[in-house]
C-alpha positions as CSV (number, residue, x, y, z in Angstrom):
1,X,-29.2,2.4,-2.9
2,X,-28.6,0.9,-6.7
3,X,-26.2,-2.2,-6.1
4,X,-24.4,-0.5,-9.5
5,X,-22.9,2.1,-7.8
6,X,-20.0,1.4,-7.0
7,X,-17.0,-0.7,-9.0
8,X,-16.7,-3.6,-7.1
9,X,-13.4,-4.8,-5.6
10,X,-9.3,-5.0,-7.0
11,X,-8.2,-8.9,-8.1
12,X,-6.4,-9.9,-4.7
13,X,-4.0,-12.4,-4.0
14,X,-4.4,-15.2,-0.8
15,X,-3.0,-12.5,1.1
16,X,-5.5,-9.8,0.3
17,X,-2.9,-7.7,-1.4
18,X,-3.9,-6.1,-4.8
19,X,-2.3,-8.0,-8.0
20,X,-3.6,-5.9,-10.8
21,X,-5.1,-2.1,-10.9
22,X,-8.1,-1.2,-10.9
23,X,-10.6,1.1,-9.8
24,X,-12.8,0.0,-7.2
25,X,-15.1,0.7,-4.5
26,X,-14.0,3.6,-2.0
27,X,-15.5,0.4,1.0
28,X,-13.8,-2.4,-0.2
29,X,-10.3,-0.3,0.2
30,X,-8.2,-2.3,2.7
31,X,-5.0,-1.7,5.1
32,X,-2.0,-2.4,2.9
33,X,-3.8,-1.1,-0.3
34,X,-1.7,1.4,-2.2
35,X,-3.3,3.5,-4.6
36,X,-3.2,7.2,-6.5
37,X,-4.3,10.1,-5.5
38,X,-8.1,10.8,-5.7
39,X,-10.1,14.0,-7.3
40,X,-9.4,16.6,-5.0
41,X,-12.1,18.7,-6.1
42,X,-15.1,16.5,-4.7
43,X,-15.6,16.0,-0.7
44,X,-17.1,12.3,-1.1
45,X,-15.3,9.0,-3.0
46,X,-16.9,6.2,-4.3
47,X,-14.3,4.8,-5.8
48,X,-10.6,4.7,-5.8
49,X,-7.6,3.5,-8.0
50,X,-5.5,0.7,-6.6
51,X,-2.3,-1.2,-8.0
52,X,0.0,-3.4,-6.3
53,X,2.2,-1.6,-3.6
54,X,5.7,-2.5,-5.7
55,X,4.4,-0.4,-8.5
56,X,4.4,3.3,-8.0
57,X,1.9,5.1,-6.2
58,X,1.1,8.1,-4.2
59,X,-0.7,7.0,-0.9
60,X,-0.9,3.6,1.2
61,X,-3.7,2.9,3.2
62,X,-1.6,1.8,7.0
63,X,-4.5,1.9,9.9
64,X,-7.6,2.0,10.6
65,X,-10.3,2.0,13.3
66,X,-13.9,1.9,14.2
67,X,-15.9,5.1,15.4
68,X,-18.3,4.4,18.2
69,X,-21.5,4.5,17.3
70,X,-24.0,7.4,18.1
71,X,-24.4,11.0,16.7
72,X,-22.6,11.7,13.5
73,X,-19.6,13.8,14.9
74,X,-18.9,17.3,13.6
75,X,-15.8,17.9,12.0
76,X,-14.0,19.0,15.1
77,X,-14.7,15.1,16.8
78,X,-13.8,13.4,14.0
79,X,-10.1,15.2,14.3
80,X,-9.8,15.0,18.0
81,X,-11.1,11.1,17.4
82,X,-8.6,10.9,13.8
83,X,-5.6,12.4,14.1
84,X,-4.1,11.3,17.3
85,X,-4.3,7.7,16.3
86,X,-3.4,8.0,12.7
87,X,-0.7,9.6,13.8
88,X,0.4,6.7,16.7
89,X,-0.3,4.5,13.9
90,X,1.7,6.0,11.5
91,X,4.8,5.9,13.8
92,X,4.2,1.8,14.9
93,X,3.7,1.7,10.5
94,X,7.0,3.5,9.3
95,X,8.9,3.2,12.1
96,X,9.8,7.0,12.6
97,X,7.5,9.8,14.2
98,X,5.7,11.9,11.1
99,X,7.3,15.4,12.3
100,X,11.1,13.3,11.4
101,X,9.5,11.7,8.2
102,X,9.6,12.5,5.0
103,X,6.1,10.6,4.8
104,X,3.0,12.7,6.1
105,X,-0.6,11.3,6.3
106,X,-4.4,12.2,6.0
107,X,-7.5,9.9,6.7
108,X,-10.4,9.3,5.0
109,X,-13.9,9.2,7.4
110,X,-17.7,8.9,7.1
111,X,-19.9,11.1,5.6
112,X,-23.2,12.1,7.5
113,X,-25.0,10.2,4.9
114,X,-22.6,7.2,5.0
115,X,-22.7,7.0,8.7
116,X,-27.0,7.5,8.7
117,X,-28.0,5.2,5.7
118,X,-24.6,2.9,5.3
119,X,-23.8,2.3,9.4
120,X,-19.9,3.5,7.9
121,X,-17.9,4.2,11.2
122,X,-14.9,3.4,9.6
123,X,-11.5,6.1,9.7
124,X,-8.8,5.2,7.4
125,X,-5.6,6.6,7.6
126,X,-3.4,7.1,4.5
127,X,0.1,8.0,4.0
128,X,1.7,9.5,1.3
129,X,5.5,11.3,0.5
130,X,5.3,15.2,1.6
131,X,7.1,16.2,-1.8
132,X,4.2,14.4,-3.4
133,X,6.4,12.0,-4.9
134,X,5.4,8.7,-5.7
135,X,6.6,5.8,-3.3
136,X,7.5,2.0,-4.6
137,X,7.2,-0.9,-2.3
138,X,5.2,-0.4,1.0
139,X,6.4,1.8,3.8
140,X,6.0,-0.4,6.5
141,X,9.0,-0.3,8.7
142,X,11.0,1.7,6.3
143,X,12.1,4.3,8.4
144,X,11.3,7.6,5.9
């Protein structure tokens, strides 16, 4: 795979929190990261626009989790495996259960060819404001 593909990652602080946007590789995204929505109209990312969380955004990266390895799982398994812990996680995040929030989430997961050629077992979940309004500040603990 050309080393050129993908952007790199975002200029971090000590903490490992973005300082400046940028677009940057879709595998160097990080829990905490907030960012703006991606093309919708492709299936597969490699990269992704981040800017520090007090700026305004439209999704915050707030879990994630390792896959097992094996088979690549159909699309069925990767819910079952997903949703029920993106959605635990998103309640311990914001502090409020997603069917009382205003906040609802998705997840990002491996591609066949990412989990065959990269080893990616990685899920992701993001969260973002059901109005598709952009959020300041992170959500973390804030109860919306």
């Amino acid at each position: 795979m050309p080393t050129n593909l993908f952007s790199g990652d975002a200029q971090r602080d000590d903490k490992g929190n973005v300082t400046d946007g940028s677009s940057i590789d879709i595998f160097k995204l990080k829990v905490g990261d907030c960012k703006f929505e991606d093309d919708q109209s492709s299936t597969e990312l490699s990269d992704t626009n981040v800017v520090p969380c007090d700026e305004a955004h439209d999704e915050e990266v707030y879990a994630e989790f390792t896959l097992p390895d094996g088979e690549f799982p159909s699309e069925d398994a990767l819910d079952a495996a997903a949703d029920p812990k993106c959605g635990e996680e998103f309640t311990k995040f914001v502090g409020l259960a997603v069917d009382a929030s205003k906040l609802d989430y998705f997840y990002y997961s491996p591609t066949k060819q990412g989990w065959d050629e990269l080893d990616d077992r990685l899920i992701q979940c993001v969260l973002y404001a059901d109005d598709e309004s952009q959020l300041t500040g992170s959500m973390k603990g804030s109860g919306a």
